[in-house]
C-alpha positions in Angstrom: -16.9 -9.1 3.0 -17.7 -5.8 5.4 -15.3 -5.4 8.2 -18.1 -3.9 10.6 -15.6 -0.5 11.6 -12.3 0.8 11.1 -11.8 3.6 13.5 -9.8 6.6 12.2 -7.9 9.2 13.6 -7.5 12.8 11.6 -4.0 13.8 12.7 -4.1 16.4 10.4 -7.5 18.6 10.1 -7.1 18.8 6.5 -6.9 15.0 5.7 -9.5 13.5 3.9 -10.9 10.2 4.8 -10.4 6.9 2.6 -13.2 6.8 0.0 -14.5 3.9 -2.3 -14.8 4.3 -5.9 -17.2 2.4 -6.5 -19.5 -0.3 -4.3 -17.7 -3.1 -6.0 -14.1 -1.0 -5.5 -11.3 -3.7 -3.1 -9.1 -0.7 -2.4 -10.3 2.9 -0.5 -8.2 5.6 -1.9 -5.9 7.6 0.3 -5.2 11.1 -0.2 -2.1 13.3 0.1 -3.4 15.8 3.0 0.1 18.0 2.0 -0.4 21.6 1.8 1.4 22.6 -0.9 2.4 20.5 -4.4 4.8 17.9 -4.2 7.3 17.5 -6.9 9.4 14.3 -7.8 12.2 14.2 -9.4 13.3 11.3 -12.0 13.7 8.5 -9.7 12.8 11.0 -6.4 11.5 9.0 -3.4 9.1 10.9 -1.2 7.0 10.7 1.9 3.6 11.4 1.5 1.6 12.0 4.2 -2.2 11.1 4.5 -3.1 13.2 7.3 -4.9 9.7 9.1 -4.1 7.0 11.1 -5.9 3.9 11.6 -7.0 0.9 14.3 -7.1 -2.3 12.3 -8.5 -4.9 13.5 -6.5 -7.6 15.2 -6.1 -10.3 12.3 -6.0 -7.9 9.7 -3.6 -5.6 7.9 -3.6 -2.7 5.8 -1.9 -3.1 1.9 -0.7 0.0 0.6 -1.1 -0.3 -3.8 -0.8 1.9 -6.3 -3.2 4.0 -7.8 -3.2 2.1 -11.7 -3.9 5.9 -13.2 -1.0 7.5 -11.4 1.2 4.1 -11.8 0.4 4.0 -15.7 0.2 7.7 -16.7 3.6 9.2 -14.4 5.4 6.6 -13.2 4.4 7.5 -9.8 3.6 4.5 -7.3 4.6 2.9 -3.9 8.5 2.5 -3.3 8.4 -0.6 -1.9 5.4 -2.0 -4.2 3.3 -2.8 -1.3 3.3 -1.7 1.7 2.3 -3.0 5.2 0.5 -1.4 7.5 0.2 -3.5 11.1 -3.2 -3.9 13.0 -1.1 -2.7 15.9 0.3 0.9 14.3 -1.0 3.8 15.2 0.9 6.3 13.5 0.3 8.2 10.7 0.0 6.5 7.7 2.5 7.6 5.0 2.8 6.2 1.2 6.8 6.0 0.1 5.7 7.2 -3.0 8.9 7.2 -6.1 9.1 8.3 -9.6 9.9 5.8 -11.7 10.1 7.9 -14.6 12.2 10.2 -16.1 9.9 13.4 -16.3 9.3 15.5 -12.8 6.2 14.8 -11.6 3.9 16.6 -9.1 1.6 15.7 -6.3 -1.1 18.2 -5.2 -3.4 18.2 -2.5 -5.8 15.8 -2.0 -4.9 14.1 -4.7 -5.6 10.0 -4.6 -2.0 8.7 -4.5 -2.5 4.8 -3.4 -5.0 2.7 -2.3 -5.8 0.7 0.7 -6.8 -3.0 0.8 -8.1 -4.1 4.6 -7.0 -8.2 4.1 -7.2 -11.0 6.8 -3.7 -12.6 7.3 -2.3 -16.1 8.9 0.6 -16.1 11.5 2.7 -18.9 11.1 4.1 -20.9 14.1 7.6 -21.2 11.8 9.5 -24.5 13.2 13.6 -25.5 11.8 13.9 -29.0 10.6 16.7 -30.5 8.8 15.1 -31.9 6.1 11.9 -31.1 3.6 9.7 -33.0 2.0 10.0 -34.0 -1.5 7.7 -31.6 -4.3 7.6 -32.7 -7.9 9.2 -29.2 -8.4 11.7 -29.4 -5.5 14.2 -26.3 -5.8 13.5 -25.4 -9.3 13.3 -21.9 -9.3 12.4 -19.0 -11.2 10.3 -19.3 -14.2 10.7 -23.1 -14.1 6.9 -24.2 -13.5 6.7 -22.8 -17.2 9.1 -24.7 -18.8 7.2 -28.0 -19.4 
């Protein structure tokens, strides 16, 4: 599915825009647009600017992933897993990017460091009740749908 246009701002006139990998590619890579190298410390959480911000669509949302390549090889990937850009935001967008590891790690510029997923969403109209209704599972939690 082709949203027809995402309309993006250079903040920075160094940032580079999102790219596709490939034609088949879900997320568009985002790029640091820093000037210098970054370096993360073991378990070092850092803002890292793209240089870009974005006007969504109305109904959609921006996901912020990781990078597999940077994720798997150093430990480097989104602080907060995923993260959430509104249709509404029109800042710059940043990537909370931390070092899981426990070897320094660097950042240069322009290097890919997440990617961006463009995903419709549902708002719910969210109602209190007292009660529930029954499930076959009912409050079984964790790890208990595997456990038949």
């Amino acid at each position: 599915m082709l949203i027809e246009e995402v309309k993006i701002k250079k903040v920075k006139e160094t940032a580079k825009i999102p790219t596709y990998g490939t034609d088949n590619a879900a997320g568009a890579d985002l790029y640091a647009c820093i000037e210098e190298e970054m370096i993360f410390a073991p378990h070092e959480t850092k803002m890292v600017p793209t240089g870009i911000s974005l006007e969504i669509p109305a109904g959609y949302a921006g996901l912020i992933y990781a990078r597999s390549g940077l994720a798997s090889k150093r430990d480097l990937a989104p602080a907060n897993k995923v993260g959430v850009i509104d249709s509404d935001y029109r800042g710059e967008v940043m990537v909370v990017i931390h070092n899981h590891g426990e070897k320094e790690q660097t950042i240069e510029p322009n290097e890919r460091i997440a990617q961006l997923i463009l995903t419709p969403y549902l708002k719910a109209n969210f109602k209190e009740v007292t009660d529930l209704e029954d499930s076959e599972r009912g409050s079984n939690g964790f790890g208990s749908t595997g456990t038949k």
